[in-house]
Every structure is written in structure tokens, then in C-alpha cells.
Backbone as a chain_set.jsonl record, in Angstrom:
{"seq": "XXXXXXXXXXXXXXXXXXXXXXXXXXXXXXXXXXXXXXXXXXXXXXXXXXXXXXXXXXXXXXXXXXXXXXXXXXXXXXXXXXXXXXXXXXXXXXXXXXXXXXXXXXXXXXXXXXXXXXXXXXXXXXXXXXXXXXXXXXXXXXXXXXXXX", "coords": {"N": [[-17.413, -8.452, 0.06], [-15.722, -7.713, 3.183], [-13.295, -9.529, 5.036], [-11.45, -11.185, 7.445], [-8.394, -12.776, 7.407], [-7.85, -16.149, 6.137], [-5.759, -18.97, 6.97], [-6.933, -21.181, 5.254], [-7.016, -19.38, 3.079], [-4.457, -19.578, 1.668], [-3.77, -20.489, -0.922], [-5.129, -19.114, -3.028], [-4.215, -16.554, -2.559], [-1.613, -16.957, -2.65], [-1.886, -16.976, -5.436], [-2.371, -14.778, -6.726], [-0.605, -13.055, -5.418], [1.422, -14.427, -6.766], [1.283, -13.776, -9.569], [2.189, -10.967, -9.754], [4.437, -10.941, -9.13], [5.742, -12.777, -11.355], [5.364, -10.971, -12.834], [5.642, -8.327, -12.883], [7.107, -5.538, -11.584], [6.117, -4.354, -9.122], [6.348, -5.942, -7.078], [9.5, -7.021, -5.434], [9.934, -9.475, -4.686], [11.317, -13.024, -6.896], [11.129, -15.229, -7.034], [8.045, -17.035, -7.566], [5.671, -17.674, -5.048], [4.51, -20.975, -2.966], [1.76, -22.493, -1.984], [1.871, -23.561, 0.703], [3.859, -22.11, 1.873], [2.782, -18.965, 1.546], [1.099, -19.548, 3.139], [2.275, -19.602, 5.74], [3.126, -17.322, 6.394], [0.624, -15.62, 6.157], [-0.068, -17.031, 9.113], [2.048, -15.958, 10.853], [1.884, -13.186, 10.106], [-0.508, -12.345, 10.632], [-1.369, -13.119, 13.532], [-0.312, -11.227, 14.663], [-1.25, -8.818, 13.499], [-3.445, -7.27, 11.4], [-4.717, -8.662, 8.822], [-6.49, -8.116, 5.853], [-9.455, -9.566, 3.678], [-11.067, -9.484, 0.618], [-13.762, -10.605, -0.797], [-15.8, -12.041, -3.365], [-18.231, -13.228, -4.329], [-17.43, -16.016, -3.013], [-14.71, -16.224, -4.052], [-11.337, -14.701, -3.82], [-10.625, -11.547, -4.43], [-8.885, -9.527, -3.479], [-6.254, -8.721, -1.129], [-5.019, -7.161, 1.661], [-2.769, -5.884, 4.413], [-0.9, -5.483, 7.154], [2.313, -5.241, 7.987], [5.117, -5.882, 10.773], [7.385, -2.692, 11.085], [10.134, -2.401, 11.607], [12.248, -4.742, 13.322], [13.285, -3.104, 16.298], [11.959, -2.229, 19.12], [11.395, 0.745, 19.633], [10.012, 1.12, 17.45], [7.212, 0.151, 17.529], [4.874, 0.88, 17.348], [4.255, 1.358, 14.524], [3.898, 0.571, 11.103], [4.305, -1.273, 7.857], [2.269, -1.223, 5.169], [0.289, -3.127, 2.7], [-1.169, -4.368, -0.018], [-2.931, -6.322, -2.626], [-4.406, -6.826, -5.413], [-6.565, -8.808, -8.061], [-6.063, -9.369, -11.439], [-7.67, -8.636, -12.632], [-9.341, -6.84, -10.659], [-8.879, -4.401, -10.456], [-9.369, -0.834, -10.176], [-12.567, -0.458, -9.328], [-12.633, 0.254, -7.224], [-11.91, -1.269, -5.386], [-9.747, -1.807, -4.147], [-9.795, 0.547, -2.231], [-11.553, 0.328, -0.807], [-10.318, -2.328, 0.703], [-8.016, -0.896, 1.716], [-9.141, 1.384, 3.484], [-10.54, -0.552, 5.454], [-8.345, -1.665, 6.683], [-6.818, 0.466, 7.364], [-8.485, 1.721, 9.357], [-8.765, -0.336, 11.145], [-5.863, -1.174, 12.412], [-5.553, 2.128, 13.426], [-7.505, 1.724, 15.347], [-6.473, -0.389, 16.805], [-4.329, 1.019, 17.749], [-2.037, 1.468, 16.413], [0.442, 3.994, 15.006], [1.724, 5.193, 12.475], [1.803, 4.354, 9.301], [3.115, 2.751, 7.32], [3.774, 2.997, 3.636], [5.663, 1.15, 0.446], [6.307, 1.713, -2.571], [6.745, 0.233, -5.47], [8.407, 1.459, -8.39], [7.374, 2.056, -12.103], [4.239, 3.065, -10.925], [1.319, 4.42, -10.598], [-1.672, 3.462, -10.166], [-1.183, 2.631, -7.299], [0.135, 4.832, -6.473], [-1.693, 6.874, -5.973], [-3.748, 5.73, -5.057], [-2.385, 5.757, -2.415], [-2.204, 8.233, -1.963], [-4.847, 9.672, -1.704], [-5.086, 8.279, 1.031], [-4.49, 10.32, 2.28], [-1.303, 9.015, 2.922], [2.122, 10.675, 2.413], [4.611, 11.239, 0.485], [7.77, 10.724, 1.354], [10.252, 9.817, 0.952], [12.357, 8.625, -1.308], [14.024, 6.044, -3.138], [16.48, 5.312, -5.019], [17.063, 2.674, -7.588], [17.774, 0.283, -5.883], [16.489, -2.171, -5.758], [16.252, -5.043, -8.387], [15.386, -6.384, -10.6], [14.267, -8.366, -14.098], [15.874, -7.342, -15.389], [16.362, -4.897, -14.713]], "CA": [[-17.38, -8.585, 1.498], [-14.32, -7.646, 3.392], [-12.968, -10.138, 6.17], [-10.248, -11.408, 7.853], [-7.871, -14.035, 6.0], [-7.76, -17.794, 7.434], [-5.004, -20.578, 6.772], [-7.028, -21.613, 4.284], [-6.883, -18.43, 1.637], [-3.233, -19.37, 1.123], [-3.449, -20.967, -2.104], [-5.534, -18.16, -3.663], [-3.589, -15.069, -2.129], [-0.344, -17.137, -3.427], [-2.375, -16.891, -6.793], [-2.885, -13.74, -7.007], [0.688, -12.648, -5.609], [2.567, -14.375, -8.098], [1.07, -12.46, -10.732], [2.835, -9.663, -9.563], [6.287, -11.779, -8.981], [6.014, -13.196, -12.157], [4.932, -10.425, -14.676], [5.563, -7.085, -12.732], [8.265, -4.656, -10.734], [5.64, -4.288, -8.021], [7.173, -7.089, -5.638], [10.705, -7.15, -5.495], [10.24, -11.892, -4.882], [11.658, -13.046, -7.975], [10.371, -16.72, -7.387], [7.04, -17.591, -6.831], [5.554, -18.578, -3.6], [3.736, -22.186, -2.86], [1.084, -22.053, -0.781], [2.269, -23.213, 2.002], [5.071, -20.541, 2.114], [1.837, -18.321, 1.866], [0.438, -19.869, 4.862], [3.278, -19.465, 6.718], [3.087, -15.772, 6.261], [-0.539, -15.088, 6.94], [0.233, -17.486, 10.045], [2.768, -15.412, 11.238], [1.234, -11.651, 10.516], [-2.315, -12.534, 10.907], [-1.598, -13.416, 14.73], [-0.476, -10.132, 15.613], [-1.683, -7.656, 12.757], [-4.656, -7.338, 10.493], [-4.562, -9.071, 7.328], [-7.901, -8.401, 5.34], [-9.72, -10.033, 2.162], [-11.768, -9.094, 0.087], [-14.209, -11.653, -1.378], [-16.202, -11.397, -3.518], [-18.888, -14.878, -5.147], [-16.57, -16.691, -2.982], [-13.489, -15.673, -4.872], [-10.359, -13.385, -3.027], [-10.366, -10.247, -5.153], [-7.838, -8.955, -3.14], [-6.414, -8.43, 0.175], [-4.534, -6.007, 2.134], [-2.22, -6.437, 5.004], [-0.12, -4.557, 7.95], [3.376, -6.34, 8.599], [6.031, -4.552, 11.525], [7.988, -1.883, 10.259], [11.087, -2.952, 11.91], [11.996, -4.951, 14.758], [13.332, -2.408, 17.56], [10.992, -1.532, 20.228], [10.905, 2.032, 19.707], [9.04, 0.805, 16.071], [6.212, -0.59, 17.619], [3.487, 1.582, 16.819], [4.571, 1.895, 13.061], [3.996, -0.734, 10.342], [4.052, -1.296, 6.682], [0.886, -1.624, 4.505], [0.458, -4.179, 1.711], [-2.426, -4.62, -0.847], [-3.081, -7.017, -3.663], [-5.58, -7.154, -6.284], [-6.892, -9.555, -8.958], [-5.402, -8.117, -12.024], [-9.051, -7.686, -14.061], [-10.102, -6.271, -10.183], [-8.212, -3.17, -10.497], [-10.366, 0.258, -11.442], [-13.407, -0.547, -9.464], [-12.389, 1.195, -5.791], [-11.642, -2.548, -4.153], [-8.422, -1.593, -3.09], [-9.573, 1.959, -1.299], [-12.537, -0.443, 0.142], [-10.02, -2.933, 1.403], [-7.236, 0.06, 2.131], [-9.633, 1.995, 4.33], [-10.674, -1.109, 6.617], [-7.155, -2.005, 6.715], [-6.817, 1.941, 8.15], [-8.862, 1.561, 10.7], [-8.478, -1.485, 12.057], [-4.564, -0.133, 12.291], [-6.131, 3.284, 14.451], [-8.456, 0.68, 16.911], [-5.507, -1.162, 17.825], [-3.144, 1.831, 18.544], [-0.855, 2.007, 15.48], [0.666, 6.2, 14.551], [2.551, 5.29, 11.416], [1.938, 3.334, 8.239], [4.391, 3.56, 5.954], [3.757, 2.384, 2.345], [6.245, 1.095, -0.211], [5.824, 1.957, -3.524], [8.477, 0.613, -6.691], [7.492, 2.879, -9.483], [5.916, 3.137, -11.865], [3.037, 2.345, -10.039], [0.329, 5.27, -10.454], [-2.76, 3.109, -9.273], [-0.586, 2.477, -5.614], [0.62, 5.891, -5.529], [-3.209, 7.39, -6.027], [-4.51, 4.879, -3.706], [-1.967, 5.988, -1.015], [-2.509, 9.229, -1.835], [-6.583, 8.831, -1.431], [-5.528, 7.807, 1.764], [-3.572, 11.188, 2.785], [-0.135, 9.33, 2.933], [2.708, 11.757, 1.353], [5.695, 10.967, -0.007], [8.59, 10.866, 2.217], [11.665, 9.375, 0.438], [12.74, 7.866, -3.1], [15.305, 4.867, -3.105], [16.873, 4.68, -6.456], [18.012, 1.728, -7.684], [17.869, -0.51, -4.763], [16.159, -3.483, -6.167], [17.542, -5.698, -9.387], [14.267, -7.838, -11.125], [13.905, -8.7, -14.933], [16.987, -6.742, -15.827], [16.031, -3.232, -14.325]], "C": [[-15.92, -8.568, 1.967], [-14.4, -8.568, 5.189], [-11.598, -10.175, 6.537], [-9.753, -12.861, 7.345], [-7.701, -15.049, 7.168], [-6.844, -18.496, 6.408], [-5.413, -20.6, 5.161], [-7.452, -20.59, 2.764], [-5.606, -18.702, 1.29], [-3.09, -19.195, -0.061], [-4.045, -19.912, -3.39], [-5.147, -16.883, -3.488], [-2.667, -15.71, -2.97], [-0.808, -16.727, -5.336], [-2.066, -15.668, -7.241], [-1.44, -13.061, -7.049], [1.633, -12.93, -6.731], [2.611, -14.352, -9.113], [2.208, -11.637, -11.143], [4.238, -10.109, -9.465], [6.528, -12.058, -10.171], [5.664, -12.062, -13.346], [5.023, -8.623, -14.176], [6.999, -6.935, -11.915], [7.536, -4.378, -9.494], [6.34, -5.1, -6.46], [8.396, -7.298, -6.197], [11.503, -8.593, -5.599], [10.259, -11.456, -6.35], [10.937, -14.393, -8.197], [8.804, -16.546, -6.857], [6.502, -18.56, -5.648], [4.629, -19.909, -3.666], [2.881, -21.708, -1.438], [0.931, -21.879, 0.528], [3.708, -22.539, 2.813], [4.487, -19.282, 2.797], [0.832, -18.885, 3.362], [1.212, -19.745, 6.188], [3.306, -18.169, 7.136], [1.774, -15.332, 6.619], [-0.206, -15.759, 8.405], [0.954, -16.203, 11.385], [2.363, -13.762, 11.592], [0.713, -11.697, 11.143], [-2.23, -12.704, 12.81], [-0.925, -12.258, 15.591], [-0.921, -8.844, 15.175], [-2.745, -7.773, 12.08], [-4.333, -7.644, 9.1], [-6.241, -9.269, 6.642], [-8.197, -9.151, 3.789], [-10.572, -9.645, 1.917], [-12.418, -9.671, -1.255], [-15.302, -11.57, -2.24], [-16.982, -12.693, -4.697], [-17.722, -15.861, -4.439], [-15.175, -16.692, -3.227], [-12.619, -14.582, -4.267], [-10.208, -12.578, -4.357], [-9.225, -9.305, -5.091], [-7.642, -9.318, -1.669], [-5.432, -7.244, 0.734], [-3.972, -6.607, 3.752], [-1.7, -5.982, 5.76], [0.632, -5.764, 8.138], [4.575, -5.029, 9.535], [7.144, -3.906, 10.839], [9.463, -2.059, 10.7], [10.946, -3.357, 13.28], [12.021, -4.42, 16.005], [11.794, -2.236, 18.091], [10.338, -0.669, 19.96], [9.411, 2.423, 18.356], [8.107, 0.876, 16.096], [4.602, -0.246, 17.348], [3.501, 2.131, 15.467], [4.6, 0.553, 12.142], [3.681, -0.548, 8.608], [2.739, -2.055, 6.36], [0.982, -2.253, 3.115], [-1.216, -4.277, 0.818], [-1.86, -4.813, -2.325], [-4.033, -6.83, -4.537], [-5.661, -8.336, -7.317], [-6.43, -8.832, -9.698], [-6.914, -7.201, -12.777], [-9.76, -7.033, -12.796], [-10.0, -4.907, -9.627], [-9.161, -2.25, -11.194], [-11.661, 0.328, -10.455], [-13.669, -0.297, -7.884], [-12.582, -0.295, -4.736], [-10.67, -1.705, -3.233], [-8.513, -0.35, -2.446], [-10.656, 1.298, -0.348], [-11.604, -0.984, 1.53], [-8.905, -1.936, 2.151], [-8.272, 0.751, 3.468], [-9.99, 1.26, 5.627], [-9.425, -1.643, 7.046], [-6.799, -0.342, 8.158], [-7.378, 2.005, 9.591], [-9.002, 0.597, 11.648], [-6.923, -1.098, 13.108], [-4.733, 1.08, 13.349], [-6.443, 2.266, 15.078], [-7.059, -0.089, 17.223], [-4.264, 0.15, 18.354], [-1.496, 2.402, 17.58], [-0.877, 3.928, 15.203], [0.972, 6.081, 13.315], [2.239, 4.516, 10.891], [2.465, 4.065, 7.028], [3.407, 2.727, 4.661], [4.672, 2.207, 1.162], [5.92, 1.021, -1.35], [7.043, 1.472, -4.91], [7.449, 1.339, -7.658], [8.304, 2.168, -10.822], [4.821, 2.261, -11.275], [1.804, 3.446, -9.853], [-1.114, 4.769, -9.994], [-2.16, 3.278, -7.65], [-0.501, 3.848, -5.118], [-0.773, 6.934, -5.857], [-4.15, 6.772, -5.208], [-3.968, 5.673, -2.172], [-2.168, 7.788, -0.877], [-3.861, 10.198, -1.621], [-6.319, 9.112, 0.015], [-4.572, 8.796, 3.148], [-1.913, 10.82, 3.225], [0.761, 10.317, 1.773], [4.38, 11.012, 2.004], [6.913, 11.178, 0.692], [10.079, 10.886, 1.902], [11.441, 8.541, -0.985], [14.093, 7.144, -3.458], [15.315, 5.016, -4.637], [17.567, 3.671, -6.119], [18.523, 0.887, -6.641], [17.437, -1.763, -4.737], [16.251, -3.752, -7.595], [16.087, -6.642, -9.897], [14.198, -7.88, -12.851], [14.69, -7.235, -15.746], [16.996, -4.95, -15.414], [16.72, -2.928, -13.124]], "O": [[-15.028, -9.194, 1.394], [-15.166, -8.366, 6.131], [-10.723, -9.425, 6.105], [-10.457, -13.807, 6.991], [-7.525, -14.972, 8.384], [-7.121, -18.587, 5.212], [-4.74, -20.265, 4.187], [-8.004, -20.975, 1.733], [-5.32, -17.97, 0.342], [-2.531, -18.213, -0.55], [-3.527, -19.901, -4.507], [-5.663, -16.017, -4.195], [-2.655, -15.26, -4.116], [-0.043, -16.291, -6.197], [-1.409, -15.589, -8.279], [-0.959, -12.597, -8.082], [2.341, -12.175, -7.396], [3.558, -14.721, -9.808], [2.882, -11.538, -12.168], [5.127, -9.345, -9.841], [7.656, -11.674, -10.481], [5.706, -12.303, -14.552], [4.577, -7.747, -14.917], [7.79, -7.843, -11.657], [8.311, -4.108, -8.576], [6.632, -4.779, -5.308], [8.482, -7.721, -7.35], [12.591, -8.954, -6.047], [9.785, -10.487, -6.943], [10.305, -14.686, -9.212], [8.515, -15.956, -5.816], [6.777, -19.733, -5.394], [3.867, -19.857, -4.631], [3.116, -21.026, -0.441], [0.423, -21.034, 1.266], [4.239, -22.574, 3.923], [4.902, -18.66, 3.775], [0.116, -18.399, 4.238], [0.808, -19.788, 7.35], [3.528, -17.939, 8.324], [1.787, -14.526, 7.549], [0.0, -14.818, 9.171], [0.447, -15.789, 12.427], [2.424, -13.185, 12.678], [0.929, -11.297, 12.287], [-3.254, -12.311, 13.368], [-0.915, -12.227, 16.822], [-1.045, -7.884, 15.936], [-3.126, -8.925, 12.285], [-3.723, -6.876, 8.355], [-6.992, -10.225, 6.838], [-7.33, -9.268, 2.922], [-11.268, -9.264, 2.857], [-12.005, -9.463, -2.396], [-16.067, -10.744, -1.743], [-16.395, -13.026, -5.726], [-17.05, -16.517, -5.235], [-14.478, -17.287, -2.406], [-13.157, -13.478, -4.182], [-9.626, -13.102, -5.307], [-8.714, -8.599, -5.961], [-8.449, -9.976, -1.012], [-5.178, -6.361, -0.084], [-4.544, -7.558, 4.286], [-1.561, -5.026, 4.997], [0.188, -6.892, 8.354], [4.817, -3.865, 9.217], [7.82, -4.554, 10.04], [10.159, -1.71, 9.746], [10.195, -2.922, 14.153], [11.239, -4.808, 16.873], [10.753, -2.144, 17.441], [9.108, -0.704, 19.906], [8.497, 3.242, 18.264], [7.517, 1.447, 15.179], [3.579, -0.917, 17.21], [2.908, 3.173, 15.185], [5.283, -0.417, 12.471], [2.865, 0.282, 8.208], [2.243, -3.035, 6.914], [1.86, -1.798, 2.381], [-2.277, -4.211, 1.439], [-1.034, -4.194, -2.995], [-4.931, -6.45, -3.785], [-4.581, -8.919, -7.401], [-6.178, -7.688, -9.321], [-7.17, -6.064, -13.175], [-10.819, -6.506, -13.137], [-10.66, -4.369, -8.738], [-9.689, -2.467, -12.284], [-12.142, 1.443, -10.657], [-14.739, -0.596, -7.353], [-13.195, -0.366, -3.671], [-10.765, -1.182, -2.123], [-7.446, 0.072, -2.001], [-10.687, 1.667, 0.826], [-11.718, -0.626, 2.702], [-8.854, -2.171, 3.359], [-7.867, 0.401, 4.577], [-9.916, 1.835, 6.713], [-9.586, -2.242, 8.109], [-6.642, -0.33, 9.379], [-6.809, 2.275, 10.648], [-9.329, 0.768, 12.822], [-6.971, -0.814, 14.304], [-3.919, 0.992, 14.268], [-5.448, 1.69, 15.517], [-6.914, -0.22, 18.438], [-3.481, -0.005, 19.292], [-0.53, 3.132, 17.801], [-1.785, 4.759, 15.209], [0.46, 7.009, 12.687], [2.167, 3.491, 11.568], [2.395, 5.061, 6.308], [2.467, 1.971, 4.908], [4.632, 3.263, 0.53], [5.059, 0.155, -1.507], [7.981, 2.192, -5.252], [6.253, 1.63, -7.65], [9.476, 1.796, -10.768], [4.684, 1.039, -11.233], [1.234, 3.296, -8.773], [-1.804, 5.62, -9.431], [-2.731, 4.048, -6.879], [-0.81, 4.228, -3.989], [-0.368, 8.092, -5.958], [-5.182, 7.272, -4.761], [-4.649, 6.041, -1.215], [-2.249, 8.41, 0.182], [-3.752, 11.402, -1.389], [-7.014, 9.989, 0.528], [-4.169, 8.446, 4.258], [-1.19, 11.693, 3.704], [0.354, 10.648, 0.659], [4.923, 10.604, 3.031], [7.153, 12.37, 0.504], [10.924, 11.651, 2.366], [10.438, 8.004, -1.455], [15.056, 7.692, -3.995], [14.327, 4.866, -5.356], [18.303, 3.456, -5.156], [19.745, 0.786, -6.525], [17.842, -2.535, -3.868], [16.345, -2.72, -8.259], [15.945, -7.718, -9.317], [13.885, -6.699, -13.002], [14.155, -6.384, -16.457], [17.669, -4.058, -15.933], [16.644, -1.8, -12.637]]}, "num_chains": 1, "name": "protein.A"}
């Protein structure tokens, strides 16, 4: 079941994120977040963008997220896209589930642009975004520093 995230998913989104902080190149955080760090942050999106979950016996499987793509003005109809998974819930088309209502929620409010950041390697992300007709725009080398890389 895909919804919208409340307050109280912090502690199980933080779960899930600092997976990826702690054992991958995917997220660029080096520390792990506490939950109510993570509550601070859905708080903050969630009240002007779509932050979805994706639940699944009770349990967040994943979620997915739009945050603004920068602050100017001229920005305002452009935003970055975010999605998590469980690690054993990878493979099983969550994240094009929760990616696609993420998509259109994103269209119904009026957004043109969603970018997606990708560190590499990352061939599930960049087959998801590519699923989802974004295309490849630019390639930062060497711009972020985690677990000696």
C-alpha cells in the first residue's frame, strides 16, 4: 500500500536510510540520522511536497520523496526525487510502484522538472530512472569524499 508519510514513520525511514549511510556510496551523510533529525525532515518537505511510503504488513518497505531543487524563484516548478528501499525489498518493482505515484502526484500539483541524482555505481537507480524516461544530463566526477573514495 502506498501512502503518505506521518511524523510518526521517522524512526523506520531513519532505519532504513542509514543502511545506505552506513554501508553504501548511495548517500553522500556520513553519520547516521536519529529519528528525530528524520522527523524534522519529513516535517519540513512533507508540508510542501509529496513524500510517499510504501507499506507493506505494517512495515515501510520504502519511500520516495520530492525535495526543492534550489531556492531561487525561477526554480520553483523543478525538484529533486529521492527513493529508499529495504535492502531485501529491492528486485520486486516497489521502487517503480512508489517512483510512479511519486510522478504523478509531482504532474497534479504543477511541477515541469525532476531531476534525479544518481552516485554511481548504482544500476538499479539508473534503470529505475530510466523506466521512468529521465535521461542523463550531466556527470560530476569526484565531487563527494565517503569511505575513502
Amino acid at each position: 500500500m502506498i501512502r503518505n508519510v506521518e511524523v510518526e514513520d521517522a524512526a523506520q525511514i531513519a532505519e532504513i536510510y542509514n543502511y545506505y549511510i552506513k554501508n553504501t556510496l548511495v548517500s553522500f551523510e556520513e553519520s547516521p540520522l536519529h529519528s528525530e533529525e528524520m522527523a524534522s525532515r519529513i516535517e519540513e518537505i512533507s508540508s510542501s511536497l509529496p513524500w510517499l511510503i510504501y507499506e507493506e504488513q505494517n512495515r515501510i518497505a520504502g519511500y520516495a520523496y520530492a525535495s526543492k531543487w534550489k531556492g531561487r524563484c525561477a526554480y520553483r516548478y523543478s525538484v529533486e526525487s529521492t527513493a529508499y528501499l529495504q535492502p531485501e525489498a529491492g528486485g520486486k518493482g516497489l521502487g517503480s510502484k512508489l517512483y510512479k505515484a511519486l510522478l504523478d502526484e509531482l504532474k497534479d500539483g504543477g511541477y515541469h522538472t525532476v531531476i534525479g541524482g544518481i552516485s554511481l555505481p548504482n544500476e538499479a537507480s539508473i534503470g529505475l530512472h530510466e523506466k521512468f524516461g529521465f535521461k542523463k544530463v550531466a556527470h560530476f566526477s569526484e565531487v563527494g569524499f565517503k569511505f575513502n573514495n
